[in-house]
N, C-alpha and C positions, 0 to 999 in steps of 0.2 A: 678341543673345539675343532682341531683339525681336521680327525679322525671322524668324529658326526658328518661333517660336510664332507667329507669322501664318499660314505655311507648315506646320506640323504641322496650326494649325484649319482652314484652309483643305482639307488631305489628308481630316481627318476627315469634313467637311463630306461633299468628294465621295462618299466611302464609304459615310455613312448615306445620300446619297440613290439612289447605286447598290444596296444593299442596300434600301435599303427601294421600289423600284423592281423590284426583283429578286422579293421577298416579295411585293408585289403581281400579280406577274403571276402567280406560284405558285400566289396562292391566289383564281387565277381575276376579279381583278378590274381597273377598267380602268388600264391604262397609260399614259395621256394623251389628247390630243384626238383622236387618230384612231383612238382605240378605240371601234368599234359594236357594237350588239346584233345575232347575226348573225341575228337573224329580222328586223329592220328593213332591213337589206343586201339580202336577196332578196325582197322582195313584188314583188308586180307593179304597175304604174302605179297613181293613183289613178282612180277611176274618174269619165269625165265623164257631165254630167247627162242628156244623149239615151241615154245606155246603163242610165240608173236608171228604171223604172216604178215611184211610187207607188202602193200601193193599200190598201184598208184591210182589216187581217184582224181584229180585233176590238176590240169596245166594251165598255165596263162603265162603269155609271152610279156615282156617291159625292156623299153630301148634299152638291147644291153644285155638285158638279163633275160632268167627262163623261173617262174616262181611253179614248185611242184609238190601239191597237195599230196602226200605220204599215208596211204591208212595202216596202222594197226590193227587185225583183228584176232583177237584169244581165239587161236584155235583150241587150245587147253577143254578139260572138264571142269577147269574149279575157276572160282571168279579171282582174280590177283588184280594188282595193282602198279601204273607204271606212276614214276616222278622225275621229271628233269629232261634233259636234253641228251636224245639220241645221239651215238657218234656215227659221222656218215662220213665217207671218203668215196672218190668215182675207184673200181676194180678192174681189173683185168678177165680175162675167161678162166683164171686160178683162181681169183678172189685175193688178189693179191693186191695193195693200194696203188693208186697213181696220184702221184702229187700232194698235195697239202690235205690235210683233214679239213673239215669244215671248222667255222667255229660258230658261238654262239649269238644268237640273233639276239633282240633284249624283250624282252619278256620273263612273266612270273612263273616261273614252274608250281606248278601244284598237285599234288596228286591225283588220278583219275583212275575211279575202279571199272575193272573189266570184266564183265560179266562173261560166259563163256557166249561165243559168236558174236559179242557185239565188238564193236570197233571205234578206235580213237585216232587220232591222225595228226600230224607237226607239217613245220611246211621248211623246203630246202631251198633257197637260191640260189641257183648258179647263171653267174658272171659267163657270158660268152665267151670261148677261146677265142684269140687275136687281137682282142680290145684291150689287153692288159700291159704294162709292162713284163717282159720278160716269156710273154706268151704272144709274143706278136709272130714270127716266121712260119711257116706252115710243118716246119721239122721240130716245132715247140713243146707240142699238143699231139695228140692221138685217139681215136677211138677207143671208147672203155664201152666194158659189155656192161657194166650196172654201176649199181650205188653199194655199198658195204657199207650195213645200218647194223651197231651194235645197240641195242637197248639201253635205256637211261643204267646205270649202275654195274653194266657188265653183261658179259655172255660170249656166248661164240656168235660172229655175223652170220646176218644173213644177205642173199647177194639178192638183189632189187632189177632184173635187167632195165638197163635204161643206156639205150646208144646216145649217146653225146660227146665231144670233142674235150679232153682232157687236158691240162696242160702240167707237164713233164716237171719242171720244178717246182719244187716245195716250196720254194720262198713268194709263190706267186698263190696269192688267195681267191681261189674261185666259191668256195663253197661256204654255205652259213645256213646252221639250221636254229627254228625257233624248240620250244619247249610242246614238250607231248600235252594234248588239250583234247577234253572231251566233245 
């Protein structure tokens, strides 16, 4: 008798997960690990960093801060795809970092395909030098020749000029970028 009712739970067992297996895919949703989103399935490559020109298409000042609209545009021949959040740090005239990297603003990253010449753009805040802890003395901070923006997932930077006042220690956060948006 045992042995039946192992074998009956065991029948049931498989049934609710074939039905409930069955219902899922019914009602449109995923079926297991090899289930994709099919707009993630067909994008085109990521795109690399000699095919992205930064530049900047607009500024607005905020007590305090400096918000600066960043564009993207594929100079590339083929359409790719950026995701996620650039990394930007202020440079020197090397390209070499000054201070803290940026971190990340809150927002969704999502994908956004770039057609060749069209353009997509993130936005950076930077915190004014002297307002900060540890960037208050005028020997704290320096002139940086740009922004050093590496593309969502890697590359070699590219240098953005952008004169603005730096400030010399790491531990001091001026910088926050949002996520690349079409």
């Amino acid at each position: 008798m045992r042995r039946i009712s192992q074998t009956i739970l065991t029948a049931a067992l498989s049934v609710g997960a074939v039905c409930g297996s069955a219902a899922g895919a019914s009602a449109g949703g995923p079926t297991g690990p090899a289930a994709t989103s099919p707009d993630s399935k067909h994008l085109p490559a990521a795109c690399l960093s000699l095919a992205l020109r930064p530049s900047i298409v607009g500024s607005e000042g905020a007590a305090g801060s400096v918000y600066v609209t960043v564009g993207y545009k594929n100079v590339g021949f083929r359409s790719c795809t950026v995701n996620g959040f650039p990394s930007v740090a202020f440079a020197n005239r090397f390209g070499l970092r000054i201070g803290a990297p940026a971190v990340h603003q809150s927002g969704q990253a999502k994908p956004v395909v770039l057609a060749p010449g069209k353009t997509a753009t993130f936005l950076v805040r930077q915190v004014q030098a002297g307002i900060q802890e540890g960037c208050l003395e005028p020997s704290s901070h320096v002139r940086a020749y740009g922004l050093r923006i590496i593309p969502p997932g890697g590359g070699l930077p590219r240098i953005l000029p952008y004169g603005a006042e730096a400030c010399l220690r790491p531990s001091v956060q001026q910088l926050s970028v949002g996520p690349v948006t079409s």
